[in-house]
N, C-alpha and C positions, 0 to 999 in steps of 0.2 A: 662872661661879665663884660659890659660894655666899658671902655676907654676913658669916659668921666670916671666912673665908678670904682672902677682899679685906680684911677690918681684918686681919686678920695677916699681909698681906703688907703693907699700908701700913705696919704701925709698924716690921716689918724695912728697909724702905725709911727711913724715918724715924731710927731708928737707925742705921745708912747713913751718911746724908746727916751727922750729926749728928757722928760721929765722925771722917769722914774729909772733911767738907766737900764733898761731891760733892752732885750733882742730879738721883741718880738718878729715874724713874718707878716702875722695877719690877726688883728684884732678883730674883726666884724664876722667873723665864721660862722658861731651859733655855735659851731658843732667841738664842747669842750665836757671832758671827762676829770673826773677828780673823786678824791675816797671821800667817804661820806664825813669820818671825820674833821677833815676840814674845815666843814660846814660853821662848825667849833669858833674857829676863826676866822670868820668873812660873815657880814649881815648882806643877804642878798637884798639886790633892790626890786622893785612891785613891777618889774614884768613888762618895763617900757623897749622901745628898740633901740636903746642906748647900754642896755642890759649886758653884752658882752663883754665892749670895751671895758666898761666898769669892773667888771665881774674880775679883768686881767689884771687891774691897775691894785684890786683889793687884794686881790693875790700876791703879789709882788709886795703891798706892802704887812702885810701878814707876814713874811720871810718863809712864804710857802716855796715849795718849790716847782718848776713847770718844764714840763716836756712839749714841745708842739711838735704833733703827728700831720704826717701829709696825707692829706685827704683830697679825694677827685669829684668836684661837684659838673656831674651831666647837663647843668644847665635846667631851665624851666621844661616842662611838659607841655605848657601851654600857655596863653595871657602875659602879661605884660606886669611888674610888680609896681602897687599904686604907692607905694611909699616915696614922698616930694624928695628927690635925692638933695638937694642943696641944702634944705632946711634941714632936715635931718643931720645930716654931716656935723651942720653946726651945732644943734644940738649934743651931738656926741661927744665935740671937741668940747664944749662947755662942760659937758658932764666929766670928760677927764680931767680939764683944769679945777673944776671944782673940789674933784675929791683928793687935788694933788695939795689945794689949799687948804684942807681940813686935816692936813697929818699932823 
């Protein structure tokens, strides 16, 4: 992961932690397990790339509970990821302030 990218996921982490008092390591992974029951408890959102973060924050306020497993991502295979990282970013932090103001 390039160097922007890590400080932009640390401060969404950070932001995170900050507003919902959690401890998280890493909010943008993708790579998140949970029982299906749950599901009970959290409305998933339609599948945008703000979809994680959120995904963590709905959890947390659910009074679910979370495990974060350490996972080893190898890196791309090939190409370059077309997702605009700045805009995004923002969008994500929007998306977590938003659903922190909707509790």
């Amino acid at each position: 992961m390039s160097l922007h990218r890590k400080l932009g996921n640390k401060m969404l982490v950070a932001l995170t932690n900050l507003l919902y008092g959690t401890k998280y390591t890493d909010v943008c992974c993708g790579y998140n397990a949970f029982w299906k029951k749950c599901l009970n408890n959290i409305e998933l959102s339609d599948g945008r790339f703000d979809y994680e973060p959120v995904l963590h924050v709905k959890i947390k306020k659910a009074g679910l509970r979370v495990a974060e497993v350490l996972c080893s991502d190898m890196g791309r295979i090939g190409g370059v990821s077309k997702l605009p990282m700045l805009s995004q970013g923002f969008k994500v932090a929007i998306a977590i302030l938003k659903e922190f103001l909707v509790r």
